[in-house]
LUMKERO-201689 format. One record per residue (C-alpha): residue number from 1; residue in three letters; z, y, x. Coordinates in pm, 1 decimal. Last residue first. Layout:
BEGIN
   num   residu          Z          Y          X
   NUM      ALA          Z          Y          X
...
***
This chain:
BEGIN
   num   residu          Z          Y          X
   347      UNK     -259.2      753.8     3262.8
   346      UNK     -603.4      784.5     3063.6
   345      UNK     -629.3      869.0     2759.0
   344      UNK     -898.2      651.0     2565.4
   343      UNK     -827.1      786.7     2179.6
   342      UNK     -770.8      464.6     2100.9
   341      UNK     -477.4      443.2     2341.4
   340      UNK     -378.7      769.7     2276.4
   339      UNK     -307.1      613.3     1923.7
   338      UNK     -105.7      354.0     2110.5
   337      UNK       67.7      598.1     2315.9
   336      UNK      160.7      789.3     1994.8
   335      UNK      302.1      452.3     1784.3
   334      UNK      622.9      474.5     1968.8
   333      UNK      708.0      775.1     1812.5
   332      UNK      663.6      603.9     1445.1
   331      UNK      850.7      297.1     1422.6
   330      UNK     1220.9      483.4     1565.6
   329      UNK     1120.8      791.1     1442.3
   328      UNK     1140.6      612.8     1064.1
   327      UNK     1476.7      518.3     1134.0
   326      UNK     1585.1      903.4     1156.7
   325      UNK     1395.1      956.5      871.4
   324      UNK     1591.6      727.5      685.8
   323      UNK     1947.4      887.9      854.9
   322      UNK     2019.1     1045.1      505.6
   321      UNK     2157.5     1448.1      546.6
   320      UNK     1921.5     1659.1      321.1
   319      UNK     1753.7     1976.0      432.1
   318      UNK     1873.8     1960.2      747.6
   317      UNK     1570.5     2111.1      911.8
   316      UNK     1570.3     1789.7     1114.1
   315      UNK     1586.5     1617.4      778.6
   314      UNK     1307.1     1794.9      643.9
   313      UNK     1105.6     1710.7      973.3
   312      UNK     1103.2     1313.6      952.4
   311      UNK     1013.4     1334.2      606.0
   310      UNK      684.3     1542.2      678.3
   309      UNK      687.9     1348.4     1000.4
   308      UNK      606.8     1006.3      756.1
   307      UNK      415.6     1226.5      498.9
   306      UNK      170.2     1278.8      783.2
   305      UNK      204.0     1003.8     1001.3
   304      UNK       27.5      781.8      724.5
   303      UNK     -314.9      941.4      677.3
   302      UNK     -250.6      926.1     1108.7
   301      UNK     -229.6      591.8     1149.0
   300      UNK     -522.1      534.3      890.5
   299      UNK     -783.3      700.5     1063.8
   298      UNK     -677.2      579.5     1405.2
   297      UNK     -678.4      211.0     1249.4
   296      UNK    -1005.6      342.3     1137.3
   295      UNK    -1185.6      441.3     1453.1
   294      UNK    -1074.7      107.1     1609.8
   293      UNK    -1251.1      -70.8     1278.3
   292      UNK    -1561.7      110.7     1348.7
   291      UNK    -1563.5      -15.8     1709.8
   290      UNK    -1526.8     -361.4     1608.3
   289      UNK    -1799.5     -350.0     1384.5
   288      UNK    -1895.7     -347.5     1003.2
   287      UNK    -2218.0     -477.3      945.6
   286      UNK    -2249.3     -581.0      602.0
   285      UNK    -2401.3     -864.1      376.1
   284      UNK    -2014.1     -811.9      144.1
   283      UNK    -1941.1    -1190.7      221.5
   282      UNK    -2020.9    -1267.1      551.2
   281      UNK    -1937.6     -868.9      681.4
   280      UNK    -1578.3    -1028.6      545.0
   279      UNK    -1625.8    -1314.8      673.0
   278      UNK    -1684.1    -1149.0     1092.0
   277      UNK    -1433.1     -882.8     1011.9
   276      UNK    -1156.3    -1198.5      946.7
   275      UNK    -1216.2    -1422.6     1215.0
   274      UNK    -1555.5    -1636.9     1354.0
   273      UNK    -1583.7    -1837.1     1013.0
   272      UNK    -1416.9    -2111.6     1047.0
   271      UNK    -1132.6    -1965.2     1204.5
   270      UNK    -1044.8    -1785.4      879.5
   269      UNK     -859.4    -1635.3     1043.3
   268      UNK     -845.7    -1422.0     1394.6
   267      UNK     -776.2    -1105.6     1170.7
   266      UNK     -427.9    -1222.7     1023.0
   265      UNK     -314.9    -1299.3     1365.8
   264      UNK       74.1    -1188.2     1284.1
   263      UNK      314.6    -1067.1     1528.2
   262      UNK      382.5     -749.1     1269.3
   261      UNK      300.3     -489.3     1530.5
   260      UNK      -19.6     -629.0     1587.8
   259      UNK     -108.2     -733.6     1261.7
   258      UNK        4.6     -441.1     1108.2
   257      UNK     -288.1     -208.1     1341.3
   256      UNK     -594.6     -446.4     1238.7
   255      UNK     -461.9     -448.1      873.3
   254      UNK     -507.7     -107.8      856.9
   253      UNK     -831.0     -101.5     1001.1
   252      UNK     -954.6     -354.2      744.4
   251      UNK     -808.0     -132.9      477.1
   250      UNK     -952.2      188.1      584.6
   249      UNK    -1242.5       -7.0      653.9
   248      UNK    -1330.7       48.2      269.1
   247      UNK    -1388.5      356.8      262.4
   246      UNK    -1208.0      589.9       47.8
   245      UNK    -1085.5      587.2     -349.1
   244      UNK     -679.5      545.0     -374.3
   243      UNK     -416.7      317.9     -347.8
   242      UNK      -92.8      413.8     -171.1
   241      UNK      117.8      293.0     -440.7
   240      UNK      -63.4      -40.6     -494.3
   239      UNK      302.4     -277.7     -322.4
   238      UNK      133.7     -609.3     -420.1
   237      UNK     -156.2     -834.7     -417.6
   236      UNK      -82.8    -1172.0     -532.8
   235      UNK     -101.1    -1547.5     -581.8
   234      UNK     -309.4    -1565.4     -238.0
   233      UNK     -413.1    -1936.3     -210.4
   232      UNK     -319.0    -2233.9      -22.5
   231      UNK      -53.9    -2403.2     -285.9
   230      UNK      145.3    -2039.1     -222.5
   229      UNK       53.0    -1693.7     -150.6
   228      UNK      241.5    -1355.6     -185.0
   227      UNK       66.3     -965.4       -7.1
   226      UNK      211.3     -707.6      117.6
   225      UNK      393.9     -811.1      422.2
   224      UNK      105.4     -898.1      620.1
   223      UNK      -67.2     -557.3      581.6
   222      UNK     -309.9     -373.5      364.6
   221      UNK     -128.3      -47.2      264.7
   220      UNK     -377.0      184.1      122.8
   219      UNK     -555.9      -45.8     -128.6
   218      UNK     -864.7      112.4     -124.8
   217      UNK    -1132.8      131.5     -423.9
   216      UNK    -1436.2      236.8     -299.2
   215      UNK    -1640.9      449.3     -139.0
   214      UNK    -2031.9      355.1      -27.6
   213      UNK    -2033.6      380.9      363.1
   212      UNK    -2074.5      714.0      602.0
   211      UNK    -2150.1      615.8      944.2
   210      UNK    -1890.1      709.3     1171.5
   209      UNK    -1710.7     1076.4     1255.5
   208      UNK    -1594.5     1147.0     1576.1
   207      UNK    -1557.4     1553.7     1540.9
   206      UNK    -1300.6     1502.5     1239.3
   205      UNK    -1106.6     1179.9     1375.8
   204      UNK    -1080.1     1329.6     1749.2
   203      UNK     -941.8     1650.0     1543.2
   202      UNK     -710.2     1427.0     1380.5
   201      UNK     -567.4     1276.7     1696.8
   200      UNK     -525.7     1569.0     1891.0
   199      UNK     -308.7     1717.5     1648.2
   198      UNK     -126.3     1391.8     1604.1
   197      UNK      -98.1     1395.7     2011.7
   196      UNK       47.8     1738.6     1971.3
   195      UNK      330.9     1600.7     1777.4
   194      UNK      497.0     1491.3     2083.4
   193      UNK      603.7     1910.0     2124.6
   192      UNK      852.7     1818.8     1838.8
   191      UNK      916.1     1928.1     1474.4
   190      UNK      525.8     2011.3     1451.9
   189      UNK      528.8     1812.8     1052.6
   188      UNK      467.8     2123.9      840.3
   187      UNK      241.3     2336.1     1069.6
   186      UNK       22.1     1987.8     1092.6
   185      UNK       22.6     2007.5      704.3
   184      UNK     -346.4     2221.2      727.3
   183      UNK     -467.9     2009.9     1001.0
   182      UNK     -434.2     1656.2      829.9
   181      UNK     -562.0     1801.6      496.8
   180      UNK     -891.5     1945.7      625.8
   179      UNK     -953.0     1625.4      762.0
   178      UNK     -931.1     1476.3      457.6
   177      UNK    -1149.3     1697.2      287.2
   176      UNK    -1433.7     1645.9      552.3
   175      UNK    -1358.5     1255.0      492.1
   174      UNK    -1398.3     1267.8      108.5
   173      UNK    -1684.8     1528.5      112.5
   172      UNK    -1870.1     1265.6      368.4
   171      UNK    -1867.3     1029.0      159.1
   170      UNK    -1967.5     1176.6     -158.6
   169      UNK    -1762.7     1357.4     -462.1
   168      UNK    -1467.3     1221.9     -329.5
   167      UNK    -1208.4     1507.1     -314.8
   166      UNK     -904.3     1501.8      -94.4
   165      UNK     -691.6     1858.7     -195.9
   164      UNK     -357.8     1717.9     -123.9
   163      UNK     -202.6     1578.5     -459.7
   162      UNK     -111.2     1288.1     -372.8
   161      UNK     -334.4     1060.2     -573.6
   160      UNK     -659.0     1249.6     -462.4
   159      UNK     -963.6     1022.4     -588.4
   158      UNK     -691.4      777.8     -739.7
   157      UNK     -612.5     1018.1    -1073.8
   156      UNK     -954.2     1019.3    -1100.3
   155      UNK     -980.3     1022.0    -1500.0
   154      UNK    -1127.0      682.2    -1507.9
   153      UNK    -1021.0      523.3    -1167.8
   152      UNK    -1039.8      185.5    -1186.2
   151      UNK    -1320.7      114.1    -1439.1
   150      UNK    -1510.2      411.7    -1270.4
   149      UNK    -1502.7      248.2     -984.7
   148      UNK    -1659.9      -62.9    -1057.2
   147      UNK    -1426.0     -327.5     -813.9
   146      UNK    -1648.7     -450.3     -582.9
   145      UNK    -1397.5     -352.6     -231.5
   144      UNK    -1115.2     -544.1     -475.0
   143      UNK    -1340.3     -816.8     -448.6
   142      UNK    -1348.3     -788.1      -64.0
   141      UNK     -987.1     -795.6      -59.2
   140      UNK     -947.4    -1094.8     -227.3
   139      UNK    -1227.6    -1300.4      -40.6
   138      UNK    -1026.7    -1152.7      236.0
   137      UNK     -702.4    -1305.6      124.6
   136      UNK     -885.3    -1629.3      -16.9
   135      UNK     -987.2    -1667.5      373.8
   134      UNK     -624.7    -1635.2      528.3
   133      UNK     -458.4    -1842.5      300.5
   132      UNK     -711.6    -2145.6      380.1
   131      UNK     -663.4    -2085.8      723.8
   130      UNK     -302.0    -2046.5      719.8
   129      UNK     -220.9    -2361.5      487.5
   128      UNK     -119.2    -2593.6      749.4
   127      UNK       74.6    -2286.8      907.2
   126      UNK      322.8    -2335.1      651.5
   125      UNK      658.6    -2422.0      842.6
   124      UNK      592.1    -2137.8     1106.5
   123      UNK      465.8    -2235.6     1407.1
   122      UNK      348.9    -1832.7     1536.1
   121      UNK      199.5    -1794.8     1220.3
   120      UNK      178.5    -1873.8      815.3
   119      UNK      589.8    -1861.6      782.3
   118      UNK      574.7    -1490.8      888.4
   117      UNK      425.9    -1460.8      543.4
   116      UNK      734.4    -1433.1      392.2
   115      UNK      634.8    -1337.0       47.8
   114      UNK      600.0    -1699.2      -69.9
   113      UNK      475.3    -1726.7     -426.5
   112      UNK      540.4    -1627.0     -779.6
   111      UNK      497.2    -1293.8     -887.0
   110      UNK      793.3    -1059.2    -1017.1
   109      UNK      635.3     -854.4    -1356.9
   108      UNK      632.6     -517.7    -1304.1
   107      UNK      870.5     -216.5    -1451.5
   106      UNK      769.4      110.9    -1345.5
   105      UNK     1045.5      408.3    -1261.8
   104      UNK     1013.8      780.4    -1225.0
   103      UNK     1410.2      879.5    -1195.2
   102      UNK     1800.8      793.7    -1312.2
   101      UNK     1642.6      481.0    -1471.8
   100      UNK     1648.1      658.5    -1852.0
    99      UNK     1718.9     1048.6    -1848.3
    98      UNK     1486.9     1056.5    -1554.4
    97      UNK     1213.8     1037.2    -1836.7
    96      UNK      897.9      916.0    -1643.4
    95      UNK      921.5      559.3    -1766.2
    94      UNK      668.0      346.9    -1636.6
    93      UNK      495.1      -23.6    -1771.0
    92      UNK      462.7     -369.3    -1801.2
    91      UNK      298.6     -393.0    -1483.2
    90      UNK      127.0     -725.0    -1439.6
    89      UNK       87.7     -899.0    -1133.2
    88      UNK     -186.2     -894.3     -884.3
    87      UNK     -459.5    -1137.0     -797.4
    86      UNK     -837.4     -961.1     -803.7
    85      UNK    -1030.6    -1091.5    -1054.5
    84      UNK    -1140.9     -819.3    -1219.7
    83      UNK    -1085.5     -604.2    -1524.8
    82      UNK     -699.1     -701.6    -1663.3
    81      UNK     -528.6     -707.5    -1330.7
    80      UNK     -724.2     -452.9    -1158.5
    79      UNK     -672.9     -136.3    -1401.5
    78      UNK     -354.4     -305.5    -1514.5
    77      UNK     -239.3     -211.5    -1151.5
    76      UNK     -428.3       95.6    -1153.9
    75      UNK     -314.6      235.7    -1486.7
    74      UNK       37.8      139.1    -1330.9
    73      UNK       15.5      342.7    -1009.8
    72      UNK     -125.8      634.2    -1222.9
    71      UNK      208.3      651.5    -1427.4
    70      UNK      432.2      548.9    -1117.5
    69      UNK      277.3      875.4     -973.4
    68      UNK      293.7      900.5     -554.2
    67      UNK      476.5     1169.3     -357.9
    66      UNK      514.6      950.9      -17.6
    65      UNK      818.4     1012.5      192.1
    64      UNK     1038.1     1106.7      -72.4
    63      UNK     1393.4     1191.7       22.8
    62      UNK     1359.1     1545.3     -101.5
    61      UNK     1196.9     1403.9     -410.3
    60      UNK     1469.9     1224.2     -513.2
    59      UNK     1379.2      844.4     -507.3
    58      UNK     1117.9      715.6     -720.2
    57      UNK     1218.8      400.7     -900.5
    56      UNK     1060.0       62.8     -874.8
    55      UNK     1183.9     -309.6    -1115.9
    54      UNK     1044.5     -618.2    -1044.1
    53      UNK     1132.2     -854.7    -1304.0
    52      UNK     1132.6    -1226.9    -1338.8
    51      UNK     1101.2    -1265.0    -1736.6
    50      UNK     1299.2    -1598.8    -1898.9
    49      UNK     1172.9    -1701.9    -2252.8
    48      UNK     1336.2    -1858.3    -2541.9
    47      UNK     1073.4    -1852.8    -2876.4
    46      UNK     1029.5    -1627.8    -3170.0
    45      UNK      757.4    -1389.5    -3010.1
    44      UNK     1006.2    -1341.0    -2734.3
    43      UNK     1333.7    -1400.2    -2716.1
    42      UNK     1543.9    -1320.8    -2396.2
    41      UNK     1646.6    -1356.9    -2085.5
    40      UNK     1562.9    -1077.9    -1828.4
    39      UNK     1594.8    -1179.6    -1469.1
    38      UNK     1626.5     -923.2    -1191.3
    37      UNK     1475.8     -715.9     -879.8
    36      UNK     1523.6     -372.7     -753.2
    35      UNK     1314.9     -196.7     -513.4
    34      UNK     1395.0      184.1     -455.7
    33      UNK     1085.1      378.2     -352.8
    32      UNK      924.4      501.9       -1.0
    31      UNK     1079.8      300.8      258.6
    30      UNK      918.2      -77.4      151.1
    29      UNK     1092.5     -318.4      -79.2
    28      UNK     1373.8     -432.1       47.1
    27      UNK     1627.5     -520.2     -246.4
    26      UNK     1887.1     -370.3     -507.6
    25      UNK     2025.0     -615.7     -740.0
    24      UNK     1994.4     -743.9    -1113.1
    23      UNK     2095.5    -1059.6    -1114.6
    22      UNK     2104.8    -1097.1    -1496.5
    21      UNK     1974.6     -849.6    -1788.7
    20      UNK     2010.7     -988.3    -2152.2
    19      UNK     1722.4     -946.5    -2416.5
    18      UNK     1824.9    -1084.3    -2820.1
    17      UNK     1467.6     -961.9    -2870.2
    16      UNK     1139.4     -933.9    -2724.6
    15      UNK      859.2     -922.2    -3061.1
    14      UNK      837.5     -553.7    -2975.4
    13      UNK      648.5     -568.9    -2678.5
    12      UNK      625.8     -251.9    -2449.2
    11      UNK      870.4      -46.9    -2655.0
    10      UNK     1083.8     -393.7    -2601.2
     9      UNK     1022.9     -404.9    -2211.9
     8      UNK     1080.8      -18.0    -2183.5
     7      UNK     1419.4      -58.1    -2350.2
     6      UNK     1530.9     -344.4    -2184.9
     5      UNK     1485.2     -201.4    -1850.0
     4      UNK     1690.1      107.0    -1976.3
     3      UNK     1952.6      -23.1    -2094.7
     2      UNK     2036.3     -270.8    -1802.0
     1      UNK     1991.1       40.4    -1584.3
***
């Protein structure tokens, strides 16, 4: 891989040379690529310089649980870094040669900053900085929600990013669409009789519809463990492979649903002003409401499910032998009370 990394980061930038890969290892990094992360050495534009790498490769695609581009994650990425001023760091680019990494791989730059954002709650050693934290992050996110959409998405490779059929022609196109996609891969992911209560779930989502809201660009995985801060302020936005155009309490309801089962209390800051929804609505002059953001963390539990029981039911068909999936059941089953929850079953 040594090869390889320098490779892209010299087609990239020409002036690196005399480049030397150290500490390259394996890390966590979510369940749907392999993370890696290193230091390149090197000389660049005629001068000593050290480059903290992040490096992400596709697993095979049986493994996969989300079929996402490294190509159109890193138009994104520089999309966002280079057009607004929304925190992220720099992708220095993809290599979709297998011949190379082994498979699909990006190259991004490794941000500075805390990523264990545990430390901001429950007495953690920086919960001085929590509220201040707390309010750049949705100052963040609500610049992301202003980001010009045709500057992000050009050729709309992040109106359908999977592949599935989504189209976003108007609100209510993207949602019908969606739905449609839920209950045509329900066949694909009914590996147990529990699955019903996905079934249930996405017709509740289709005949329950909200307001429609202007789309916009959606991070896809806004959580406590995806974004770095340090000195009081969010140094980045990370892990973009689930981006794609929606609405934007996709992400709010998200984070609603992570905070819970992350132990976090990202939503009660900035306590200054009345909690998370209530700046955000501050900032954007909107209205968004407690119920909407229930409907959402429904919404988004089940855009996940799918490719999650997708995985889950190749390997009970045995069509690869990793226990992954097997882990994944362990997150994932436990999560249908709580969307029956929202769906107000009764016991």
């Amino acid at each position: 891989m040594d090869k390889a990394i320098i490779g892209l980061l010299q087609r990239v930038e020409p002036s690196i040379t005399d480049a030397q890969v150290n500490n390259l290892q394996q890390i966590s990094g979510g369940y749907s690529r392999e993370t890696f992360s290193c230091d390149v050495s090197a000389t660049r534009n005629g001068a000593k310089a050290t480059l903290p790498l992040i490096i992400r490769r596709n697993p095979p695609a049986v493994e996969a649980i989300l079929n996402t581009s490294r190509a159109v994650e890193h138009d994104l990425i520089e999309a966002i870094r280079t057009k607004s001023t929304v925190p992220v760091s720099r992708s220095y680019g993809y290599e979709l040669d297998p011949s190379h990494f082994g498979a699909e791989t990006m190259v991004l730059e490794r941000a500075s900053g805390n990523g264990k954002t545990s430390d901001l709650f429950n007495g953690g050693p920086d919960e001085h900085q929590t509220e201040e934290v707390i309010r750049h992050l949705c100052e963040v996110l609500v610049e992301l929600h202003s980001v010009d959409i045709s500057i992000a998405n050009p050729q709309g490779a992040i109106s359908d990013p999977r592949g599935v059929g989504i189209r976003t022609g108007s609100w209510d196109e993207y949602m019908d669409t969606t739905f449609e996609y839920y209950l045509r891969e329900y066949r694909t992911i009914n590996w147990d009789p529990a699955m019903m209560v996905l079934l249930d779930s996405f017709l509740t989502l289709r005949r329950h519809k909200p307001r429609p809201m202007k789309l916009v660009v959606v991070h896809g995985d806004f959580n406590p463990a995806n974004f770095l801060y340090e000195n009081s302020r969010v140094s980045a936005l990370i892990d973009w492979e689930n981006s794609h155009i929606g609405d934007p309490r996709e992400d709010l309801g998200w984070m609603v649903l992570m905070d819970i089962l992350s132990n976090t209390t990202v939503m009660s800051y900035p306590k200054k002003e009345g909690g998370f929804l209530a700046y955000y609505n501050k900032l954007t002059g909107g209205d968004i409401t407690p119920v909407e953001l229930g409907y959402f963390t429904l919404f988004g539990t089940a855009h996940i499910a799918v490719p999650v029981h997708q995985s889950v039911a190749r390997r009970v068909r045995k069509e690869h032998m990793l226990l992954m999936p097997y882990y994944l059941i362990q997150s994932s089953l436990p999560a249908m009370p709580a969307m029956a929850q929202l769906m107000g079953y009764t016991a």
